[in-house]
C-alpha positions in Angstrom: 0.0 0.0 0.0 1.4 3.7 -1.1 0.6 7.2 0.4 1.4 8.7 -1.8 -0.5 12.4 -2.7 0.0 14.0 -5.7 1.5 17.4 -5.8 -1.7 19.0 -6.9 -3.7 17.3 -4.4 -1.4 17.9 -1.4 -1.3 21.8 -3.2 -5.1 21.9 -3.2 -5.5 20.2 0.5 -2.9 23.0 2.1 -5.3 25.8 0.4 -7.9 24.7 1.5 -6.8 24.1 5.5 -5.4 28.2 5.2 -9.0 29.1 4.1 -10.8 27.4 6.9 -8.0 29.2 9.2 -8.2 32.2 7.8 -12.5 32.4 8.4 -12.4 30.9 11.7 -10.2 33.8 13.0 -11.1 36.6 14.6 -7.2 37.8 15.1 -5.6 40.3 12.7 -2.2 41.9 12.7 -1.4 45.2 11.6 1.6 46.5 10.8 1.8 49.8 9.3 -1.5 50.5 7.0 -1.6 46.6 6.0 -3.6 44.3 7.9 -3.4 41.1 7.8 -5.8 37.9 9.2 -4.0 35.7 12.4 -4.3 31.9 11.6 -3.2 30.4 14.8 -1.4 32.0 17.9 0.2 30.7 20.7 2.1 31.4 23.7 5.0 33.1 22.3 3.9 33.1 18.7 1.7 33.3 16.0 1.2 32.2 12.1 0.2 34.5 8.9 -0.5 33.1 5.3 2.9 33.0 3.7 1.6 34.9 0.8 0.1 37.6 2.1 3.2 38.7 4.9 6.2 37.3 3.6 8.6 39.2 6.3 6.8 41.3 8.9 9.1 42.4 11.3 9.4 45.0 14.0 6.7 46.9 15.6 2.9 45.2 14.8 -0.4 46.1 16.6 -2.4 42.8 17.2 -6.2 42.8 17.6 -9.3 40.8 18.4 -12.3 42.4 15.5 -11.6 45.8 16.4 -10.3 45.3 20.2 -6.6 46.3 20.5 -5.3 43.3 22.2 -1.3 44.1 22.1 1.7 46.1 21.0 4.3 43.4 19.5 7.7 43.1 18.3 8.1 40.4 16.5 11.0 38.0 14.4 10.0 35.5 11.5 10.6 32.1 12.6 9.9 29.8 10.0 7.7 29.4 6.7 6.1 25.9 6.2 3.3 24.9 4.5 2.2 28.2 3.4 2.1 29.6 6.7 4.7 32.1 7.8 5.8 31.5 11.8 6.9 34.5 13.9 8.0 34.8 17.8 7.5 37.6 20.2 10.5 39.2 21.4 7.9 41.7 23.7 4.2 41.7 23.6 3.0 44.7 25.7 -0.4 44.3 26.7 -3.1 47.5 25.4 -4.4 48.9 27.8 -7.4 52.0 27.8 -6.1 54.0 30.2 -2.9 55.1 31.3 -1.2 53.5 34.2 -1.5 55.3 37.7 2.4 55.8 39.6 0.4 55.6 42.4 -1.8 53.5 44.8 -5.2 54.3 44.7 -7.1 52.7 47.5 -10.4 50.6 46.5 -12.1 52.7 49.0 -11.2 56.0 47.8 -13.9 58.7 46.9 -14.2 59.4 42.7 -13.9 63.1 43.5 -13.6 65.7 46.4 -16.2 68.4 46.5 -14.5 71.9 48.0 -16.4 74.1 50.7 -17.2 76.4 48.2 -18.7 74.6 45.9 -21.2 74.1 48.2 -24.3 76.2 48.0 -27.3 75.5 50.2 
């Protein structure tokens, strides 16, 4: 018995496993003014179509739909099977608001009202 797959076959199988990736994602990279659809991510990681970001590298922005997710900078890896692999080197968490240098305490009041400001 041979397993053998025929070029065309294997080509046409690999084409179609990066299309269901690609739909089944919510994840998208951008880097610069292209944008470009996550097919799987991991720890320290994640994988583009090879044809669509051949060598991203640097400073990329990665989101969930439109949620900002993380600041990245990123190596290529590897390339196989059509899919392009590239590692974090730092993946800085987005955050809405800046951080405080200070401890606020749960309890705190939101705002302090001055005797002034006080009419009756």
């Amino acid at each position: 018995m041979t397993t053998f797959v025929p070029q065309s076959v294997q080509d046409a199988l690999d084409a179609a496993r990066l299309d269901g990736m690609k739909n089944k994602s919510r994840l998208r990279v951008a880097a610069g003014d292209h944008v470009f659809p996550v097919l799987r991510m991991w720890k320290d990681g994640f994988s583009v179509e090879a044809a669509d970001a051949p060598q991203l590298r640097g400073l990329i922005d990665l989101y969930d739909g439109t949620r900002h997710l993380s600041q990245c900078l990123i190596v290529a890896s590897d390339e196989e099977a059509g899919e392009m692999r590239y590692e974090f080197k730092r993946a800085t968490p987005a955050a809405d608001q800046a951080p405080l240098d200070f401890y606020r305490a749960p309890d705190a009041p939101v705002a302090l009202i001055a005797q002034d400001d006080m009419r009756l």
